[in-house]
C-alpha positions as a Markdown table, in Angstrom:
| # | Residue | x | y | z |
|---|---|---|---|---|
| 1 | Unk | -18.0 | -24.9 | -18.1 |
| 2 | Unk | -17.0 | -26.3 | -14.8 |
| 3 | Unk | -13.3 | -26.9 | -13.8 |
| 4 | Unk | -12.4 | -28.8 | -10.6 |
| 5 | Unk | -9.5 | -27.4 | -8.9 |
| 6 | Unk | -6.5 | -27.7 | -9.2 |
| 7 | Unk | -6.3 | -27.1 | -13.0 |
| 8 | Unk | -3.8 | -26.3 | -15.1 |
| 9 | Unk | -3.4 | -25.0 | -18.4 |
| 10 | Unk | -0.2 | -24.1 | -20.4 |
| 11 | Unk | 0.7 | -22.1 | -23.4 |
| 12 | Unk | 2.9 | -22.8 | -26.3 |
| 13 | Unk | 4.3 | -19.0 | -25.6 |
| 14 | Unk | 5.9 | -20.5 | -22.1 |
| 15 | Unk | 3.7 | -20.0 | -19.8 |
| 16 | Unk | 2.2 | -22.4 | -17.4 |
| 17 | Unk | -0.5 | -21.6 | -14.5 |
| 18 | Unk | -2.4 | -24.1 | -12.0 |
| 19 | Unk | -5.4 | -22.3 | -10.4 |
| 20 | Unk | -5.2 | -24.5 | -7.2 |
| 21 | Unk | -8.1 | -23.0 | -5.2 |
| 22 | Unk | -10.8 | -20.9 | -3.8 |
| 23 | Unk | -11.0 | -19.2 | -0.8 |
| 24 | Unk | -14.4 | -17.9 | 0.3 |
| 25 | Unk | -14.4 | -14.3 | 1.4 |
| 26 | Unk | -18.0 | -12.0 | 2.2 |
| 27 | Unk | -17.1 | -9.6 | -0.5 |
| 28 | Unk | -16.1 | -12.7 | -3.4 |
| 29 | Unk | -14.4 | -15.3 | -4.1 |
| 30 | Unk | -10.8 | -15.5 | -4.1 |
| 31 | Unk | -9.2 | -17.5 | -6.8 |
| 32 | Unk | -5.4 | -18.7 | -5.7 |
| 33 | Unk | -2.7 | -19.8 | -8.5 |
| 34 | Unk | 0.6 | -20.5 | -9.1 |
| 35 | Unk | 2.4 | -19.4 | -12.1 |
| 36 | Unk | 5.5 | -20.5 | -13.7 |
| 37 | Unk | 6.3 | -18.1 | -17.1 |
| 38 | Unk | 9.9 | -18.4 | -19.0 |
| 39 | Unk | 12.4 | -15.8 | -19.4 |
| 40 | Unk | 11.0 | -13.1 | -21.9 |
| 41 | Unk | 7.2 | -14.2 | -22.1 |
| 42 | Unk | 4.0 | -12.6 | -20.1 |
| 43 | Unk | 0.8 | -11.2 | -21.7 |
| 44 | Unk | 0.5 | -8.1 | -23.3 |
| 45 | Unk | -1.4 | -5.1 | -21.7 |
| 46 | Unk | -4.7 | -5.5 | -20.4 |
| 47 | Unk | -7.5 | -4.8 | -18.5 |
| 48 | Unk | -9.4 | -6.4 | -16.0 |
| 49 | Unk | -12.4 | -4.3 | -15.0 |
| 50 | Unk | -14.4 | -6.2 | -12.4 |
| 51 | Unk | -11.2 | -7.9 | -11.0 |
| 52 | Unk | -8.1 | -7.2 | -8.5 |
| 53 | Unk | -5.2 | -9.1 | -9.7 |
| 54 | Unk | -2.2 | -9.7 | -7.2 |
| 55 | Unk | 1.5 | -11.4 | -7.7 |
| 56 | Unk | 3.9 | -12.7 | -5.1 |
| 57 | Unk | 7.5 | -13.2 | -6.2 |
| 58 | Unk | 8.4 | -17.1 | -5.2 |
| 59 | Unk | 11.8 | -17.6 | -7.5 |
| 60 | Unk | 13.1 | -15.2 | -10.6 |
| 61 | Unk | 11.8 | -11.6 | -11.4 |
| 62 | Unk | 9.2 | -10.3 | -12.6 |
| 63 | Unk | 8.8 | -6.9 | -14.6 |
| 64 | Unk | 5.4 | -5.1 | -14.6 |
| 65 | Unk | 3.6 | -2.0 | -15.9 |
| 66 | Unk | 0.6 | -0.1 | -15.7 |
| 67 | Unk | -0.3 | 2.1 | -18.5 |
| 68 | Unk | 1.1 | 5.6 | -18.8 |
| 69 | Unk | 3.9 | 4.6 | -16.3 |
| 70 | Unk | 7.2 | 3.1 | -16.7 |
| 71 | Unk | 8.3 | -0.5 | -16.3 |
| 72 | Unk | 8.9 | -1.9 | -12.4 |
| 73 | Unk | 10.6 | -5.0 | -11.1 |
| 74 | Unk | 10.4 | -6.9 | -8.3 |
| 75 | Unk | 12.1 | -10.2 | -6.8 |
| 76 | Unk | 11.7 | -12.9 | -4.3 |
| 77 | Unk | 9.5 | -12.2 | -1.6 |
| 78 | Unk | 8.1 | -8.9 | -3.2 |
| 79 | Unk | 4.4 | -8.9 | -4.2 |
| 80 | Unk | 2.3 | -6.3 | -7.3 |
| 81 | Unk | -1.4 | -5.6 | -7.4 |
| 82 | Unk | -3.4 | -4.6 | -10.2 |
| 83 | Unk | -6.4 | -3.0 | -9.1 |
| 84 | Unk | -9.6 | -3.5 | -11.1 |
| 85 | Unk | -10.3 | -1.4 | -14.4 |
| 86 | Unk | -6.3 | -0.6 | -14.2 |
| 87 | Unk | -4.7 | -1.6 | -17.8 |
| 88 | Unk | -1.4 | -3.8 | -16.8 |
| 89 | Unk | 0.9 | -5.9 | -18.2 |
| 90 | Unk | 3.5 | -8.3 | -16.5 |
| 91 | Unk | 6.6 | -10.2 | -17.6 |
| 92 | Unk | 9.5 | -12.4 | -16.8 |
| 93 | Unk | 12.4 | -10.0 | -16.7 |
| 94 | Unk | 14.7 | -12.7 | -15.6 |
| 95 | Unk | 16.9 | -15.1 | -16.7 |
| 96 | Unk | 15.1 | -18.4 | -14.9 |
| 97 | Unk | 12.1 | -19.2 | -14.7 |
| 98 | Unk | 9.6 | -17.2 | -12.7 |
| 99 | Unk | 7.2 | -18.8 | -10.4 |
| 100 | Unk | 5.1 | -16.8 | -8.7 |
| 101 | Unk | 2.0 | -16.9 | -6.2 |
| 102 | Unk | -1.0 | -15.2 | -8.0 |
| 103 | Unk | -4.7 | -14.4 | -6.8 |
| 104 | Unk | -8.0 | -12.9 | -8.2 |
| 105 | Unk | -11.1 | -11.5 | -7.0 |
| 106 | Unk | -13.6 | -11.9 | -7.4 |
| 107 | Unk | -12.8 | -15.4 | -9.2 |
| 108 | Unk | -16.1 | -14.4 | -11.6 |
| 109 | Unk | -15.4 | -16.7 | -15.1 |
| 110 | Unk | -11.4 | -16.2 | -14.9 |
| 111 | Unk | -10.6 | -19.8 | -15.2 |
| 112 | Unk | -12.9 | -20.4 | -18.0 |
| 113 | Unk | -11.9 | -17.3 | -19.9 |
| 114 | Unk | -8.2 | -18.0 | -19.5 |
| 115 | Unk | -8.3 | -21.6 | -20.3 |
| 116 | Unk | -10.0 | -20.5 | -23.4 |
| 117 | Unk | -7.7 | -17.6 | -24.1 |
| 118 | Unk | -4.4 | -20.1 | -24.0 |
| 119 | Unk | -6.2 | -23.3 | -26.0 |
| 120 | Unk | -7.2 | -20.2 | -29.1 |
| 121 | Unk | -3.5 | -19.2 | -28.6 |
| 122 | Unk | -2.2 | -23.0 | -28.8 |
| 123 | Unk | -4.8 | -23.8 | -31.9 |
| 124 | Unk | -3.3 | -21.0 | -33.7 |
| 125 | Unk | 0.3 | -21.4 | -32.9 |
| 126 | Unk | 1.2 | -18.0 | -32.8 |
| 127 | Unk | 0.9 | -15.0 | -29.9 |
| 128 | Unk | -2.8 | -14.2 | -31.4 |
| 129 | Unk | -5.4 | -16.7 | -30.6 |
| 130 | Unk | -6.9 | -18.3 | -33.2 |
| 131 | Unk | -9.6 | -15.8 | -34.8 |
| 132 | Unk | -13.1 | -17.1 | -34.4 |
| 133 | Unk | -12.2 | -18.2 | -30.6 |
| 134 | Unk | -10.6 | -14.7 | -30.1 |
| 135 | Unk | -13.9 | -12.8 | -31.4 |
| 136 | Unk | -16.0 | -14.8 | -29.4 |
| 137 | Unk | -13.9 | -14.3 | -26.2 |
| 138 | Unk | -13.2 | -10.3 | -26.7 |
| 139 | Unk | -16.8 | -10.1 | -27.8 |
| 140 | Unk | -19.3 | -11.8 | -25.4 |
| 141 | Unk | -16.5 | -11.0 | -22.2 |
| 142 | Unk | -16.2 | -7.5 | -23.4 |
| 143 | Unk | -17.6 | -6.5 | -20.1 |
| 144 | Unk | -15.2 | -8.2 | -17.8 |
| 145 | Unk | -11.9 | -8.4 | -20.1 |
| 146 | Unk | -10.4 | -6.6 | -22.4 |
| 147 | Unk | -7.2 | -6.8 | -24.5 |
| 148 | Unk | -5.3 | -3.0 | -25.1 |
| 149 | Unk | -3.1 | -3.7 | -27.2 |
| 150 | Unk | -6.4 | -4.6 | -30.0 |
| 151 | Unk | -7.0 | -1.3 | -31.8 |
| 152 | Unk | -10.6 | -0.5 | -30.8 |
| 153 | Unk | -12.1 | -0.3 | -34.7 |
| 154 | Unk | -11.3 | -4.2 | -34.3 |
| 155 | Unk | -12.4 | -4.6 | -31.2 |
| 156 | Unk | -15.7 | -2.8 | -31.9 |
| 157 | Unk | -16.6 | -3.7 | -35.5 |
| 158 | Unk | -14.1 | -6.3 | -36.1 |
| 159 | Unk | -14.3 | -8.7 | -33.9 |
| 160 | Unk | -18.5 | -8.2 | -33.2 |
| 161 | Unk | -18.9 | -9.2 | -37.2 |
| 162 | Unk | -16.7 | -12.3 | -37.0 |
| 163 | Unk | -18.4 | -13.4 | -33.7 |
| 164 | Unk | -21.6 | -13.6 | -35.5 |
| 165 | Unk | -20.0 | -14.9 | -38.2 |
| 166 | Unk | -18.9 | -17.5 | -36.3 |
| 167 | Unk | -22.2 | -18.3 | -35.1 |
| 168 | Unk | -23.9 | -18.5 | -38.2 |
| 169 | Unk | -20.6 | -21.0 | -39.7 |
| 170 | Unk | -21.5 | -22.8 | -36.0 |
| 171 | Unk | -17.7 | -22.6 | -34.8 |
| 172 | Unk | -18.5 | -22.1 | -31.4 |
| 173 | Unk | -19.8 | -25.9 | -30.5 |
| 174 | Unk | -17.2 | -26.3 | -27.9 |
| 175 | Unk | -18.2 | -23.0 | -25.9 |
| 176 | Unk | -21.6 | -24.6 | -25.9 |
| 177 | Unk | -21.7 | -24.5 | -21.7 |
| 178 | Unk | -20.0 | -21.2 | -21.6 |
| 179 | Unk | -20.9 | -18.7 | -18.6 |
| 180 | Unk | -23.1 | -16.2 | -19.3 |
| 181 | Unk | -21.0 | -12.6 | -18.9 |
| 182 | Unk | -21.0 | -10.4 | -16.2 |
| 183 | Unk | -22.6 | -7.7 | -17.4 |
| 184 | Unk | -21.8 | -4.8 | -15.1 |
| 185 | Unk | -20.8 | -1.9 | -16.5 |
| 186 | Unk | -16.9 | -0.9 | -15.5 |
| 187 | Unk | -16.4 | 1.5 | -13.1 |
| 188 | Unk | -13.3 | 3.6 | -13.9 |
| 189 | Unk | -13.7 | 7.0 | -11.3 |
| 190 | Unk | -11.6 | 5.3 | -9.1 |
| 191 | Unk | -8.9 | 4.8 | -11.4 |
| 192 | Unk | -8.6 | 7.7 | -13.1 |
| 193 | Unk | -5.7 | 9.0 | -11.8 |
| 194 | Unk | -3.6 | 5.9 | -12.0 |
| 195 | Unk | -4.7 | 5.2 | -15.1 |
| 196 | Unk | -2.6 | 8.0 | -16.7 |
């Protein structure tokens, strides 16, 4: 699935992101966005393993936290990075609206899987995305995303088992032009220690 840039995609939880470009580097792409989440909302902890993530602070505050360590806030001005293979969560811990000045890299499938991720959420209604769409995203992406707040028997048995059932009841027709997955196996040595 191809996306020209800019694109945006909004959830029904209050958050709403523009990717609005790429920026060529030697080392990988570097996707640029712009974020705008409501007071309260932000997604729950996870992990990006092949990715560095990065926030600037343009209006509100944002709270943040990487696992094992407590929660951190920063304002206008002020900018986070997640490194890759980090788990990481992020959240508007204001009282406006927070827009904020995001990038990724390497871009990999991030706007695809994202885009994905927030129409499953907005079919179901609720925080979880809509089953069959959330197996098939934490299931084929398993080497590039992954969500920590899953307990791992559903990640690896649940979610696996509706994925191919999913296939076989043929519910994945709109995922027909999918990317194929990174597959790359995490590196985490560097991490370790911030990890907790």
């Amino acid at each position: 699935m191809n996306y020209s840039l800019p694109h945006t995609i909004e959830s029904h939880l209050g958050e709403i992101l523009t990717f609005k470009s790429i920026r060529h580097e030697p080392d990988g792409d570097v996707l640029i966005a712009h974020s705008f989440t409501q007071p309260g909302s932000g997604p729950p902890m996870h992990t990006h393993w092949l990715q560095d993530e990065g926030f600037t602070v343009l209006e509100g505050r944002i709270g943040y936290q990487m696992a094992g360590q407590p929660a951190q806030y920063a304002g206008p001005g002020e900018s986070v990075v997640f490194k890759r293979g980090v788990s990481h969560r992020f959240w508007n811990a204001g009282s406006e609206v927070l827009h904020c000045e995001g990038w990724l890299k390497p871009a990999n499938h991030f706007v695809f899987f994202l885009s994905s991720v927030y129409a499953a959420q907005n079919k179901s209604g609720k925080a979880q995305p809509e089953l069959f769409d959330a197996a098939y995203l934490l299931t084929r992406y398993a080497s590039e995303y992954k969500m920590d707040n899953i307990p791992p028997f559903v990640t690896k048995v649940v979610m696996p088992v509706v994925y191919r059932l999913g296939k076989l009841l043929n519910k994945y027709e709109h995922f027909k032009n999918a990317p194929e997955p990174i597959q790359q196996v995490p590196v985490l040595m560097n991490n370790m220690d911030t990890v907790g």
